[in-house]
C-alpha positions in Angstrom: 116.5 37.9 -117.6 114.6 38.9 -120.9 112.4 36.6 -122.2 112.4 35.3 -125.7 110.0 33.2 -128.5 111.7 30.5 -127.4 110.4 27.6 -124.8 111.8 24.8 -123.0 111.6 21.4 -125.3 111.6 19.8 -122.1 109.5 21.1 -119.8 107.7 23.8 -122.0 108.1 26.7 -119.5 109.2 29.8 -121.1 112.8 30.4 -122.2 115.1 33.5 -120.9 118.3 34.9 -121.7 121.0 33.9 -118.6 123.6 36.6 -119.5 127.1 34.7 -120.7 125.4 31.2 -120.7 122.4 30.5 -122.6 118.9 30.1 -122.7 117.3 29.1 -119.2 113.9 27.9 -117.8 112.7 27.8 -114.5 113.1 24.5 -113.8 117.1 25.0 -114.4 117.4 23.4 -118.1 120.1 25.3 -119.8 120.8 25.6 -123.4 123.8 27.2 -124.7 125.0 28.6 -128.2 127.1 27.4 -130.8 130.3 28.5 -129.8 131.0 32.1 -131.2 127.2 32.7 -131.9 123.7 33.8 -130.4 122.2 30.8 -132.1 120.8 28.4 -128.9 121.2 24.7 -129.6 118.2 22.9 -128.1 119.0 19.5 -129.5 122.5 17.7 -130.3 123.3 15.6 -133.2 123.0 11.8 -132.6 126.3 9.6 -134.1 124.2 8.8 -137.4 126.6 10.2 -139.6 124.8 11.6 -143.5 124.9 14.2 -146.1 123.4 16.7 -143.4 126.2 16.2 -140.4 129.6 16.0 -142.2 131.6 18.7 -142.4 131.6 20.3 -146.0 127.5 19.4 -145.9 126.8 22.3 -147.3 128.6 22.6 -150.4 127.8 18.6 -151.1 123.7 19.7 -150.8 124.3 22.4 -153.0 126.1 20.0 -155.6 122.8 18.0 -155.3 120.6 20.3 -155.5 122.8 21.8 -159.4 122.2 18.3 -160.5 118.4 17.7 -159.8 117.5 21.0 -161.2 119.1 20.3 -164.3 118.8 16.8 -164.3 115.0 17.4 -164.2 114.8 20.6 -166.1 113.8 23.2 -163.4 115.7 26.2 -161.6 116.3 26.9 -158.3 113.8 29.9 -158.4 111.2 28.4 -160.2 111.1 25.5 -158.0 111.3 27.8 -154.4 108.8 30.2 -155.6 106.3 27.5 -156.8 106.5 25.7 -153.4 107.1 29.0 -150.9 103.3 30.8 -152.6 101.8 27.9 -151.3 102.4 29.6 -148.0 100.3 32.7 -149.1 102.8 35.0 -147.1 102.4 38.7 -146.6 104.6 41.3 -145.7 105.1 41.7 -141.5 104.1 37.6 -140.9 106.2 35.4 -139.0 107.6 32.0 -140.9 108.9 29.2 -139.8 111.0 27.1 -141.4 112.2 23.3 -140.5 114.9 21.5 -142.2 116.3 25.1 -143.3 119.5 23.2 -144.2 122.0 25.3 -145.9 119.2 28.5 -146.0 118.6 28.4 -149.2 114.8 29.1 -148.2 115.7 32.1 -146.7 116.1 35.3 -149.4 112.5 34.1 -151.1 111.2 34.2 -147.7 112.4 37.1 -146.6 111.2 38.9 -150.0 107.4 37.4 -148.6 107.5 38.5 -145.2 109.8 41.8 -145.4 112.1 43.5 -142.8 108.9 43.9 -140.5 108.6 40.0 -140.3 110.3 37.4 -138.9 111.7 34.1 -140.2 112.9 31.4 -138.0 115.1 29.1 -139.0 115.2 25.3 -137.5 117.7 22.7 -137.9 118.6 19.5 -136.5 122.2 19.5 -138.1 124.0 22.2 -136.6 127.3 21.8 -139.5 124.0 23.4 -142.1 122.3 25.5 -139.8 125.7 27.3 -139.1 126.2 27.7 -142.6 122.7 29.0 -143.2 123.6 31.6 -140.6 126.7 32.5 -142.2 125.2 32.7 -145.6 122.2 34.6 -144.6 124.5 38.1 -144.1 127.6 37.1 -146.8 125.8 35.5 -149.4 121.8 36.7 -149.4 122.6 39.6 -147.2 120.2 39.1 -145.1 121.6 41.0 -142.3 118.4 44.4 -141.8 115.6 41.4 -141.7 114.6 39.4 -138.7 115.6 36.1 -138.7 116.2 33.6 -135.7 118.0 30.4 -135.7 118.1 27.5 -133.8 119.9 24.2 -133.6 116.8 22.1 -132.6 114.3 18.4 -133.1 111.8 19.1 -135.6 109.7 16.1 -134.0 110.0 18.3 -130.5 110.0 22.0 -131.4 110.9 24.9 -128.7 107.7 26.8 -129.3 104.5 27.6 -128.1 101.3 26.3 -130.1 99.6 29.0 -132.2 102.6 31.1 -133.0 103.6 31.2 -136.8 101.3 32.2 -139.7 103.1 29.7 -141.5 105.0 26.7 -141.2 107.5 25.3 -144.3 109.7 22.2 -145.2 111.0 21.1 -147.8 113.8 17.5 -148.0 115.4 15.3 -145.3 111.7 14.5 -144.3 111.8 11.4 -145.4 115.2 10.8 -142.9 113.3 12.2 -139.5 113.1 9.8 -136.4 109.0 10.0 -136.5 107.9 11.6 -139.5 104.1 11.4 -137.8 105.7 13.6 -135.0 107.5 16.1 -137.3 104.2 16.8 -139.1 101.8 17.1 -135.8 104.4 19.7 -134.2 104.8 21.7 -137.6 100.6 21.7 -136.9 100.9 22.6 -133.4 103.0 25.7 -133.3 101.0 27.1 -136.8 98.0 29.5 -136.3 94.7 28.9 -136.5 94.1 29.5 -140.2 97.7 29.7 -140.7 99.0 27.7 -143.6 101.8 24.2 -144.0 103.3 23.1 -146.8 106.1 20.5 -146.6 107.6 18.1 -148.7 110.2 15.4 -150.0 111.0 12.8 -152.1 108.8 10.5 -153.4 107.8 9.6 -156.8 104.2 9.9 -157.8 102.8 6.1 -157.0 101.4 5.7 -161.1 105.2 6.4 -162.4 106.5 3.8 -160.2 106.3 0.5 -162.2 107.9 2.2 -165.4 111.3 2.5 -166.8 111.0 6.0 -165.6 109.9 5.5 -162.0 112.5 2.4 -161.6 115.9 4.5 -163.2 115.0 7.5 -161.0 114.7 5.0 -157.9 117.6 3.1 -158.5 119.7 6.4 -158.7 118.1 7.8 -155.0 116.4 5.1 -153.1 114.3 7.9 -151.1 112.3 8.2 -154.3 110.4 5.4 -153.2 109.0 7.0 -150.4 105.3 7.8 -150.5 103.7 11.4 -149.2 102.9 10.8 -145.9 99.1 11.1 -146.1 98.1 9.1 -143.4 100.2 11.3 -140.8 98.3 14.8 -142.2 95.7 15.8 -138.7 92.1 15.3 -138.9 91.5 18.8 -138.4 93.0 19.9 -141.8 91.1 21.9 -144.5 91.8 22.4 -148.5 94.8 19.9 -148.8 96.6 19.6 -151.7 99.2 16.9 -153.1 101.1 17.5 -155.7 104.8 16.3 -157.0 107.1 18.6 -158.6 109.5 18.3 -159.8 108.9 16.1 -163.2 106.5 14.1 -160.3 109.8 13.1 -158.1 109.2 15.3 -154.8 105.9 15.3 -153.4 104.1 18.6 -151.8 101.6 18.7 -149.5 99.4 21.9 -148.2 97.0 22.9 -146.2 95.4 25.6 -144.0 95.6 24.3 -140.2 92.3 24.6 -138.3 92.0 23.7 -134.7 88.1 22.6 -134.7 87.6 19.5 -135.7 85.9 19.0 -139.2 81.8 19.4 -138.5 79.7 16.3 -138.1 76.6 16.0 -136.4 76.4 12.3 -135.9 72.7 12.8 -134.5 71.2 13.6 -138.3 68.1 10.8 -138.3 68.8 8.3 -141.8 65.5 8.3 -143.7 64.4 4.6 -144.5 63.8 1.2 -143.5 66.9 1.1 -141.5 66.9 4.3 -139.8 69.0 5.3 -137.5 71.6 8.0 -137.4 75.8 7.7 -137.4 75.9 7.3 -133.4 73.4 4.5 -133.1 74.9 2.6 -136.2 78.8 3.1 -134.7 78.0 3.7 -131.5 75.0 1.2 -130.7 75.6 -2.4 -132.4 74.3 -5.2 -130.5 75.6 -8.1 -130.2 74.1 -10.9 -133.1 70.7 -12.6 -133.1 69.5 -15.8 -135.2 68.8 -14.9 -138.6 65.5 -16.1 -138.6 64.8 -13.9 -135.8 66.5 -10.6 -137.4 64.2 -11.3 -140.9 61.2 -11.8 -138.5 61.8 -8.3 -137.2 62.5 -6.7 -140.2 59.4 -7.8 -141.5 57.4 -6.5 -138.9 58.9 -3.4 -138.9 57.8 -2.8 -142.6 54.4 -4.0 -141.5 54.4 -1.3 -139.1 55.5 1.1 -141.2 58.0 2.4 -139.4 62.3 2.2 -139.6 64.1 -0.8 -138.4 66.3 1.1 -135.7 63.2 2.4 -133.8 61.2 -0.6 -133.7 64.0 -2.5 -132.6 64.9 0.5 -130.5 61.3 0.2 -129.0 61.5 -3.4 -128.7 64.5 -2.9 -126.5 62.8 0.0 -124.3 59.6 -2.1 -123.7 61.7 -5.4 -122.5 63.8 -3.4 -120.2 61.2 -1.6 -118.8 59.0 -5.2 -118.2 62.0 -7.0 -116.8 62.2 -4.0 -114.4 58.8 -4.5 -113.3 59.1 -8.6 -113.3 62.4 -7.6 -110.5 
């Protein structure tokens, strides 16, 4: 069997080719293609029915996408370009894209990355996935560059951490089963260094109690939404948020690091409390009698030294003489 980027969404053992059926793991999960195609499908649609699972999904996202770009005075390149430099692609890196939709992502990207890089192309809505892999060779002709695609659960990706210099997407964020999990796993399987940008709608929070922010809402409740800050991991550096366009779609990037942010929590505070940031989170006591706290403060000033290690020897000295008293 030959091996391929691809692994198991169950079990997360690697994925190979099992001639005339599908992908296969070792622990026996199969996962077939879309009839007439090489394109595995790790994940099937649920019964929700939207814009993204009907049948003619495509055409009615494109209709949508014709109104907002003129409806907000923008075009389709401007708009892709602006969001997909955010990426800081070069030629020969490997992309990934979530959400790809209809694939209308897909000939900026490939202009980024080249023919010696490789896009891959995720969708939970096989009816626009199919589409974009139809419209990648007969529309964009696509067909000399690299690009996979897969029919899969953003929230539960079938990859291995660490494997794309970039991760990108953009709309039906705001529609995900656990928007918390679709952003961690879009961090997961990104490089060290590597860079995410994603976005969707969501007007700009000072806009929204205006004539402006309450037409534009009333047209598309999922301008309402707000950008998902408190789901972006700890561990991210030089974050950005921005809206565009005309403030209505909100865009978030960063460069994913795996080391935590530096703190050394062990840094002595200089002055009559003293201390540091483990003893003050880490350390609280339970509380005393007032009197008895302002009696201690005052003879730690009278002793001239912080109010953490007076107390601190205070503590030590009691311990150690109720040791000696047992």
């Amino acid at each position: 069997m030959k091996n391929t980027p691809y692994r198991c969404p169950v079990c997360k053992s690697e994925l190979a080719i099992e001639p005339g059926a599908g992908l296969k793991c070792s622990n026996a999960h199969l996962f077939k293609y879309a009839d007439g195609t090489s394109v595995p499908v790790f994940a099937s649609e649920s019964n929700d029915v939207n814009e993204y699972t009907i049948s003619n999904a495509a055409e009615i996202h494109d209709n949508a996408l014709r109104w907002v770009f003129k409806t907000f005075s923008t075009s389709e390149e401007e708009l892709r370009e602006n969001l997909l430099s955010r990426l800081q692609l070069k030629e020969g890196q490997k992309v990934l894209i979530t959400g790809a939709g209809a694939g209308n992502d897909l000939p900026y990207l490939a202009k980024k990355v080249g023919k010696s890089g490789t896009i891959f192309a995720q969708d939970y809505a096989g009816e626009m996935l199919l589409s974009a892999v139809k419209r990648s060779k007969e529309l964009y002709g696509l067909s000399d560059y690299d690009i996979e695609f897969s029919i899969s659960d953003a929230t539960n990706l079938p990859f291995d951490e660490d494997l794309f210099d970039a991760v990108f997407h953009f709309g039906g964020l705001n529609l995900f089963s656990d928007i918390a999990a679709g952003i961690s796993e879009m961090n997961r399987v990104v490089k060290d260094g590597g860079r995410v940008v994603f976005g969707d709608e969501g007007l700009a929070p000072w806009l929204k109690d205006t004539d402006y922010g309450r037409m534009i809402v009333n047209n598309n409740p999922l301008l309402n939404f707000s950008a998902p800050l408190e789901h972006i991991p700890t561990t991210a550096r030089n974050l950005n948020l921005s809206w565009d366009p005309s403030y209505c779609f909100y865009i978030i990037d960063y460069t994913a690091v795996k080391n935590p942010l530096p703190l050394d929590i062990d840094v002595p505070h200089v002055g009559m409390r003293g201390g540091s940031i483990r003893t003050r989170y880490f350390g609280q006591l339970e509380g005393v009698d007032p009197d008895l706290k302002e009696a201690l403060y005052t003879a730690a000033k009278r002793k001239g030294i912080d109010r953490v290690s007076f107390l601190e020897e205070l503590l030590r000295s009691g311990l150690e003489n109720n040791k000696n008293d047992n």
